[in-house]
ChimeraX commands (.cxc) that place a marker at each C-alpha (Angstrom):
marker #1 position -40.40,43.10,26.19 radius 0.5
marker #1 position -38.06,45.45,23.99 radius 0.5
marker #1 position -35.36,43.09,23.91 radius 0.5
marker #1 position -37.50,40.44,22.68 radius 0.5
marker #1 position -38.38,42.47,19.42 radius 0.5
marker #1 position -34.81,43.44,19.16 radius 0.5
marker #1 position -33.44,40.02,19.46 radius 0.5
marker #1 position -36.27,38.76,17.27 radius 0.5
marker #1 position -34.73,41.44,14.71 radius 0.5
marker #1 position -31.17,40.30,15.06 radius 0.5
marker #1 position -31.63,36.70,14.48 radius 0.5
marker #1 position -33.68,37.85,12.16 radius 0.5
marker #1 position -30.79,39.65,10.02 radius 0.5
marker #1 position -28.61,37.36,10.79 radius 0.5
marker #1 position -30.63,34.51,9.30 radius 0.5
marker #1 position -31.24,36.32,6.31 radius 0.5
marker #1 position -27.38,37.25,5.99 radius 0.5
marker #1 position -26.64,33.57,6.30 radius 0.5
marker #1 position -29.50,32.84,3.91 radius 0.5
marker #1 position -28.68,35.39,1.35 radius 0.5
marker #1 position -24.52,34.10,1.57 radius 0.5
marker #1 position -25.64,30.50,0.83 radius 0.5
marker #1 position -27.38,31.25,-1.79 radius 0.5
marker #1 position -24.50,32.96,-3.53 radius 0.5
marker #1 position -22.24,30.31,-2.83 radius 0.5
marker #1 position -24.86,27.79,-4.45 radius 0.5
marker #1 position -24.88,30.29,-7.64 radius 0.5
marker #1 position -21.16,30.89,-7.74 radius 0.5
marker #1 position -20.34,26.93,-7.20 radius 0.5
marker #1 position -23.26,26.48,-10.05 radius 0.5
marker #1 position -21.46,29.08,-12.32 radius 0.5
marker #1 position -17.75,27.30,-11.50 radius 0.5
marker #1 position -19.36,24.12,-12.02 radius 0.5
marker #1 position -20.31,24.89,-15.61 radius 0.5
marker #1 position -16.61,26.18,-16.55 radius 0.5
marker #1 position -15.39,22.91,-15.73 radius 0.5
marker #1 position -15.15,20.08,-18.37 radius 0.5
marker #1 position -15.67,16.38,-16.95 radius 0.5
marker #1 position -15.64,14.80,-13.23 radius 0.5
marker #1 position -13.29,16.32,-10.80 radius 0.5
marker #1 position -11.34,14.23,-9.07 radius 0.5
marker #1 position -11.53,14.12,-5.39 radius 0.5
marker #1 position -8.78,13.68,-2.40 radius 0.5
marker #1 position -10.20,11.80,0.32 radius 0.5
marker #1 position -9.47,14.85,2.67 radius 0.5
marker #1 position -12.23,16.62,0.24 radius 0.5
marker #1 position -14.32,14.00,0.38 radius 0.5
marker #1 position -13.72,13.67,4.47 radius 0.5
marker #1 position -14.50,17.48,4.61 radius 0.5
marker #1 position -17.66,17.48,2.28 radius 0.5
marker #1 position -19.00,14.37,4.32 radius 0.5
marker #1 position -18.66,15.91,7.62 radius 0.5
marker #1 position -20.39,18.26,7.01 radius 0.5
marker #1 position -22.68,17.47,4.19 radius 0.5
marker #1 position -24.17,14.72,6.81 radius 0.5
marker #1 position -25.32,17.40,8.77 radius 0.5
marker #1 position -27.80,18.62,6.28 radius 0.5
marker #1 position -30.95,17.56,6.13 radius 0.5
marker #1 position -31.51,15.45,2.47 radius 0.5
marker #1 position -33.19,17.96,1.30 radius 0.5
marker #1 position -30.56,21.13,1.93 radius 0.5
marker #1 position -28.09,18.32,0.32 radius 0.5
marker #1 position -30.24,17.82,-2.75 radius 0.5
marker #1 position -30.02,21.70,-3.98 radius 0.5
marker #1 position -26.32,22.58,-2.57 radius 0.5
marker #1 position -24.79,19.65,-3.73 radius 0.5
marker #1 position -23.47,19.99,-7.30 radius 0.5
marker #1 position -20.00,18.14,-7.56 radius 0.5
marker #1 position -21.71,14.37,-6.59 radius 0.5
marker #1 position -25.12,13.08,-6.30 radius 0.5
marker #1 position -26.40,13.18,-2.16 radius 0.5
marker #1 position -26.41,9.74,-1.52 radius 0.5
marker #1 position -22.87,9.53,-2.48 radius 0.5
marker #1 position -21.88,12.64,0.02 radius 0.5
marker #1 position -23.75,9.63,2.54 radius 0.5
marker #1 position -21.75,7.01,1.13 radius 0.5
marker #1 position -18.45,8.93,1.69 radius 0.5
marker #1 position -19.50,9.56,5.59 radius 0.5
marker #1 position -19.71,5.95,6.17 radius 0.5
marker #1 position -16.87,5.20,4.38 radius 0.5
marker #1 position -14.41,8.09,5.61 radius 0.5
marker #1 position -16.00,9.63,8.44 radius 0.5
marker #1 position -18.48,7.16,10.35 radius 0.5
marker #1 position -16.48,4.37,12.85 radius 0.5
marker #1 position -17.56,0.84,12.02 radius 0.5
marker #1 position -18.44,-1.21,15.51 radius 0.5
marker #1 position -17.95,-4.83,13.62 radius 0.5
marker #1 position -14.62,-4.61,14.89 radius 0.5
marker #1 position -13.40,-4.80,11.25 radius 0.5
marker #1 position -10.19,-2.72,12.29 radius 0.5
marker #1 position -9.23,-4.97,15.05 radius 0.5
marker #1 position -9.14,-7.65,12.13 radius 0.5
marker #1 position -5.57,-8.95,11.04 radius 0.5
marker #1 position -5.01,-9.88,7.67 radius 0.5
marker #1 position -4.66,-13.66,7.27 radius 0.5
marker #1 position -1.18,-15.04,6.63 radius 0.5
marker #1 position 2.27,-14.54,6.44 radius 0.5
marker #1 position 3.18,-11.22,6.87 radius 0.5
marker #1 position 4.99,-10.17,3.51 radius 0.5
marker #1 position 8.80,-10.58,3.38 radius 0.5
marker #1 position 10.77,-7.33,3.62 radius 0.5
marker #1 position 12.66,-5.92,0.55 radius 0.5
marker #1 position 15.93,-6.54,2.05 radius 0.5
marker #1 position 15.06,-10.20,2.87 radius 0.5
marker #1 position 14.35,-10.94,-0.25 radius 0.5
marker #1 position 17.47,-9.48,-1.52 radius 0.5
marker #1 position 19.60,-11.54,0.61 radius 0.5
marker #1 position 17.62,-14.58,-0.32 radius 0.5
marker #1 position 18.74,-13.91,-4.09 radius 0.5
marker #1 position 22.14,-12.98,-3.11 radius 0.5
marker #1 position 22.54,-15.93,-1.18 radius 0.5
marker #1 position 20.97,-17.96,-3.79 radius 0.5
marker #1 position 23.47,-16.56,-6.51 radius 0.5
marker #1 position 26.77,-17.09,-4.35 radius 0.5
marker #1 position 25.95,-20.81,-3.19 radius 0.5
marker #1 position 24.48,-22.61,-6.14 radius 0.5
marker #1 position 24.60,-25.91,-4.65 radius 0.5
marker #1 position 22.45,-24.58,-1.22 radius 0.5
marker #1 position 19.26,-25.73,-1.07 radius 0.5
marker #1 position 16.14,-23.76,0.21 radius 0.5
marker #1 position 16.69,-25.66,3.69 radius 0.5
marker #1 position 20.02,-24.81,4.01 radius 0.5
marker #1 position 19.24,-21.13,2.57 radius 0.5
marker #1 position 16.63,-20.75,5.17 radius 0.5
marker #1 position 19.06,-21.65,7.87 radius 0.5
marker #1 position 21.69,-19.13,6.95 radius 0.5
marker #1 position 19.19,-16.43,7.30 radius 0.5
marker #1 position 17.73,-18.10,10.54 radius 0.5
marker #1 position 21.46,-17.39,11.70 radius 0.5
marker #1 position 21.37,-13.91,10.76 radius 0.5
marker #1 position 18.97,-13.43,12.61 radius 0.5
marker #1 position 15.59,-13.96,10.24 radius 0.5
marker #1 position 12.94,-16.34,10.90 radius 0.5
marker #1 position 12.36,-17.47,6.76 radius 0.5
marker #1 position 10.66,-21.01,5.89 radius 0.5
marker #1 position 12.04,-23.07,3.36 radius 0.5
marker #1 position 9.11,-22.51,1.48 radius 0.5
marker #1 position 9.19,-18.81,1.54 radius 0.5
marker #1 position 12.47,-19.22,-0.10 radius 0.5
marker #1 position 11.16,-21.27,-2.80 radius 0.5
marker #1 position 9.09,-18.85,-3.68 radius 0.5
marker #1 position 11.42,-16.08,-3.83 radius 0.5
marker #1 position 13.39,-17.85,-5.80 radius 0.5
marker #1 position 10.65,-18.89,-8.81 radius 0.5
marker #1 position 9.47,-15.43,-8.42 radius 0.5
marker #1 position 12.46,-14.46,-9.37 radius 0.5
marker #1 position 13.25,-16.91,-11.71 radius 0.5
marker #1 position 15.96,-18.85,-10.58 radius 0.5
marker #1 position 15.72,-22.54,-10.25 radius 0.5
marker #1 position 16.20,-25.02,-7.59 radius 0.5
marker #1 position 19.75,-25.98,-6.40 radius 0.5
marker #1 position 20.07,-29.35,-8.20 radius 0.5
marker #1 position 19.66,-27.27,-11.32 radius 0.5
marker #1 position 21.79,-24.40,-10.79 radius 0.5
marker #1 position 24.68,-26.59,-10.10 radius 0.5
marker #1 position 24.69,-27.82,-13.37 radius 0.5
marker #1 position 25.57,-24.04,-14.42 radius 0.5
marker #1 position 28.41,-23.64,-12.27 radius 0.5
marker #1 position 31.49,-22.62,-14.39 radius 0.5
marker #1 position 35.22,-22.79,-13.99 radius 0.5
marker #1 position 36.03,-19.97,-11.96 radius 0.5
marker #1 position 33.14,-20.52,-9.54 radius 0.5
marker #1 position 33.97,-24.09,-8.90 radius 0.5
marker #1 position 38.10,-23.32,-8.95 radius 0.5
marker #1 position 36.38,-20.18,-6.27 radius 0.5
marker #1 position 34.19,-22.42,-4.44 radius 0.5
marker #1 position 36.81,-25.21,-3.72 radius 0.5
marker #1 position 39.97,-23.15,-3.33 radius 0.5
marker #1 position 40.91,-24.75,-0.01 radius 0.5
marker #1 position 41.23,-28.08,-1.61 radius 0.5
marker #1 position 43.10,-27.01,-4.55 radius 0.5
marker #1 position 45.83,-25.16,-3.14 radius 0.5
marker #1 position 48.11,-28.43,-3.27 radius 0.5
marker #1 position 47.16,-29.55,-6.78 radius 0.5
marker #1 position 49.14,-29.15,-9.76 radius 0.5
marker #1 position 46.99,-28.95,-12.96 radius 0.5
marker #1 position 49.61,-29.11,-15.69 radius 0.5
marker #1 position 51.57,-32.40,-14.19 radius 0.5
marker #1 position 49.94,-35.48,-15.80 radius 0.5
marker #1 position 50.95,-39.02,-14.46 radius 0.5
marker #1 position 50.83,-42.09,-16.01 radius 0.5
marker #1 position 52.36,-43.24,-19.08 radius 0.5
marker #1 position 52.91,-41.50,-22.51 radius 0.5
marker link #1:1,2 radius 0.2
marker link #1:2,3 radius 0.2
marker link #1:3,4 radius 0.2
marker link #1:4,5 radius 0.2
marker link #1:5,6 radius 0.2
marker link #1:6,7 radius 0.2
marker link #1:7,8 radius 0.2
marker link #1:8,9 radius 0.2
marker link #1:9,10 radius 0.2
marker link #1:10,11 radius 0.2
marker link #1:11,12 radius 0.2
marker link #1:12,13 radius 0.2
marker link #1:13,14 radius 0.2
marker link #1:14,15 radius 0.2
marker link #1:15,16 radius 0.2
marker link #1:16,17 radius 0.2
marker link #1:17,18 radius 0.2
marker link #1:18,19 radius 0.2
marker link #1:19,20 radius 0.2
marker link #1:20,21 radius 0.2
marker link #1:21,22 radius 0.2
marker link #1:22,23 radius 0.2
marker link #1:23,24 radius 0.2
marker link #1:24,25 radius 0.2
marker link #1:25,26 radius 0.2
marker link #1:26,27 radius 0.2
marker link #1:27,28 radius 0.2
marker link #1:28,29 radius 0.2
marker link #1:29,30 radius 0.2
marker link #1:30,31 radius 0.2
marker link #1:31,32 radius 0.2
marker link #1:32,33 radius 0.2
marker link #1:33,34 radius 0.2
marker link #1:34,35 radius 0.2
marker link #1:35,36 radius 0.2
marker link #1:36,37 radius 0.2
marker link #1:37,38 radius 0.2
marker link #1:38,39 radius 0.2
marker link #1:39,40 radius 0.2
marker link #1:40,41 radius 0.2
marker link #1:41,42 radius 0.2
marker link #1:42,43 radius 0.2
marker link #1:43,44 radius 0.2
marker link #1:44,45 radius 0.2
marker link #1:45,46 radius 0.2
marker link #1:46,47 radius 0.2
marker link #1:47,48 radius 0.2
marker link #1:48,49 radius 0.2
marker link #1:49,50 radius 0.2
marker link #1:50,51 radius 0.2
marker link #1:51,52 radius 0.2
marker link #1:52,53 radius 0.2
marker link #1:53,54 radius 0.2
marker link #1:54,55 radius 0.2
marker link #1:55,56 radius 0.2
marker link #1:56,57 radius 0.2
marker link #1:57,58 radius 0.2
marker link #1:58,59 radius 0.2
marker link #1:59,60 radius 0.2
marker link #1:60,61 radius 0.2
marker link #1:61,62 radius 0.2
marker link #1:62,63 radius 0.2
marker link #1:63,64 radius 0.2
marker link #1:64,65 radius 0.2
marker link #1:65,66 radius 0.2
marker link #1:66,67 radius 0.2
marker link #1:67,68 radius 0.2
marker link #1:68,69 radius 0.2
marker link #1:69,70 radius 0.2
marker link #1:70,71 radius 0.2
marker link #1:71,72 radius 0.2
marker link #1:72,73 radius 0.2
marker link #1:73,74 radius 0.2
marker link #1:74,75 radius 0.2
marker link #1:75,76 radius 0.2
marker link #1:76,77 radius 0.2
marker link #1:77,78 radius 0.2
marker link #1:78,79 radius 0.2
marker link #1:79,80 radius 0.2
marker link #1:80,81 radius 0.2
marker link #1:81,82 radius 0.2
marker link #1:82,83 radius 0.2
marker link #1:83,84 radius 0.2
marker link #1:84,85 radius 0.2
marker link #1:85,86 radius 0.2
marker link #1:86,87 radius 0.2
marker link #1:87,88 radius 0.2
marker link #1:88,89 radius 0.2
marker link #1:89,90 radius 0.2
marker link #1:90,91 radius 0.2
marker link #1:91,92 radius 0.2
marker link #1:92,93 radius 0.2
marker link #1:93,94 radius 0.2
marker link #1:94,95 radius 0.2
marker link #1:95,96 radius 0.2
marker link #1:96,97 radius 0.2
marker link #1:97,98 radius 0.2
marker link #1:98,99 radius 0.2
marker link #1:99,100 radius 0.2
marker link #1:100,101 radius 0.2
marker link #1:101,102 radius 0.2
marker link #1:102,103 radius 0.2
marker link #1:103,104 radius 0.2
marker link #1:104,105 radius 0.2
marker link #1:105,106 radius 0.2
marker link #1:106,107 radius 0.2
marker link #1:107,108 radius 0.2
marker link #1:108,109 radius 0.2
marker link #1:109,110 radius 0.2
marker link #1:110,111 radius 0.2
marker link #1:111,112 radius 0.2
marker link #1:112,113 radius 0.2
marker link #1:113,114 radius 0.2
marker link #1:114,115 radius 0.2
marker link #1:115,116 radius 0.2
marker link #1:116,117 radius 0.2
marker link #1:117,118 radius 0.2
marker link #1:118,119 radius 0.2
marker link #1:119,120 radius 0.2
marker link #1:120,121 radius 0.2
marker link #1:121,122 radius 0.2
marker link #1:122,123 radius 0.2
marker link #1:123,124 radius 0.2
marker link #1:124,125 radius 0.2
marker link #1:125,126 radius 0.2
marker link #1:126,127 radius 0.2
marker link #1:127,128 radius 0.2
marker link #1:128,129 radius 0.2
marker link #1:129,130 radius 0.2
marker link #1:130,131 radius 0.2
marker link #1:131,132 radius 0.2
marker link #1:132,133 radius 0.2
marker link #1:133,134 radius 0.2
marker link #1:134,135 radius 0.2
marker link #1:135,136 radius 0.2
marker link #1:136,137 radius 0.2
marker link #1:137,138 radius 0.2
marker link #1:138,139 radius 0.2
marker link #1:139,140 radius 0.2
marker link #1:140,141 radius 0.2
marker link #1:141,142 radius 0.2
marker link #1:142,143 radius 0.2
marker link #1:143,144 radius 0.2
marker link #1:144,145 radius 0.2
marker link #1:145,146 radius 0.2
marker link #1:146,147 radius 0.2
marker link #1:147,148 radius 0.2
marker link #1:148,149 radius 0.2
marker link #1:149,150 radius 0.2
marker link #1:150,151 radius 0.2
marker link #1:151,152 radius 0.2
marker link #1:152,153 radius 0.2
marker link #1:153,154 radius 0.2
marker link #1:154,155 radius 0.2
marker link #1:155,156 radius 0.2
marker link #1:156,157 radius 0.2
marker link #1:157,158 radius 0.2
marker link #1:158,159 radius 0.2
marker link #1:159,160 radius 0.2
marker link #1:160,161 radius 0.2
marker link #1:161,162 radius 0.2
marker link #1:162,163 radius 0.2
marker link #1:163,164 radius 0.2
marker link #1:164,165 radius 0.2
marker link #1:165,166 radius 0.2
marker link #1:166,167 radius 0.2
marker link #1:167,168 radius 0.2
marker link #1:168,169 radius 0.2
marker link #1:169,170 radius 0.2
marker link #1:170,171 radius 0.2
marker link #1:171,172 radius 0.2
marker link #1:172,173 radius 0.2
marker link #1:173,174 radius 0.2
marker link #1:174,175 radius 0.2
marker link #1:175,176 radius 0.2
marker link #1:176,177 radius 0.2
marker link #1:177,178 radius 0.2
marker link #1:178,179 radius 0.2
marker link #1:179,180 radius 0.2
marker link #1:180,181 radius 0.2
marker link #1:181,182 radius 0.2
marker link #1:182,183 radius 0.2
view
């Protein structure tokens, strides 16, 4: 039965090591805690980290060691950061379209800018030959987001070099300082 007493005495220091170290990490995180002026701010790894294992304290162990946030929210954090949810909420996909890439959109504008007279159908099928599945709608929107306004009215601010640009094939033959008919 000796090593009864002397495991009995070994636990025994131990737990009063362990007991005597918490307490001056309370004291010292009371003393830090009173240096400090207004609410820290918190990364969620913190907050992961002082979940994990503030859960495993019993309520009342939380009540005196916690001094940066009130218990229940060390609770709140573990089911928020820590806990799994089994309503299958992360299986969930989000409803809609999924958002248009950057680069989409910025060929949608260029497109739009080059070819005034395109519509959104015929914008939408440029890009569905470059490979990119975009509804005429989608485009639509782009465009008003962006501020630029259906084809019909950005034709009417076509100027002389874009049209002269735009129909170049046709006026190769012309001659623009020959006027017929009489004088």
């Amino acid at each position: 039965m000796p090593w009864k007493k002397l495991l009995a005495h070994v636990t025994g220091s131990i737990d009063e090591e362990l007991r005597l170290r918490n307490e001056y990490l309370v004291t010292e995180n009371r003393i830090l805690r009173s240096k400090i002026k207004g609410q820290l701010r918190l990364k969620d790894e913190e907050r992961r980290a002082l979940a994990i294992i503030g859960k495993k304290l019993g309520r009342k162990a939380r009540e005196t060691i916690a001094t940066i946030v009130m218990p229940d929210t060390i609770l709140r954090w573990h089911a928020k950061l820590v806990a799994h949810k089994s309503d299958g909420s992360s299986y969930r996909r989000t409803m809609g379209r999924p958002p248009l890439s950057p680069k989409i959109e910025a060929q949608i504008l260029r497109i739009a800018r080059e070819n005034k007279t395109w519509g959104y159908d015929r914008i939408s099928g440029a890009l569905k030959n470059l490979g990119h599945r975009v509804s005429d709608a989608t485009v639509a929107n782009v465009l008003k987001r962006h501020g630029l306004p259906p084809a019909a009215d950005r034709k009417k601010e076509t100027t002389w070099t874009e049209f002269i640009n735009n129909h170049m094939d046709g006026c190769v033959g012309s001659d623009r300082f020959l006027r017929h008919g009489s004088m």
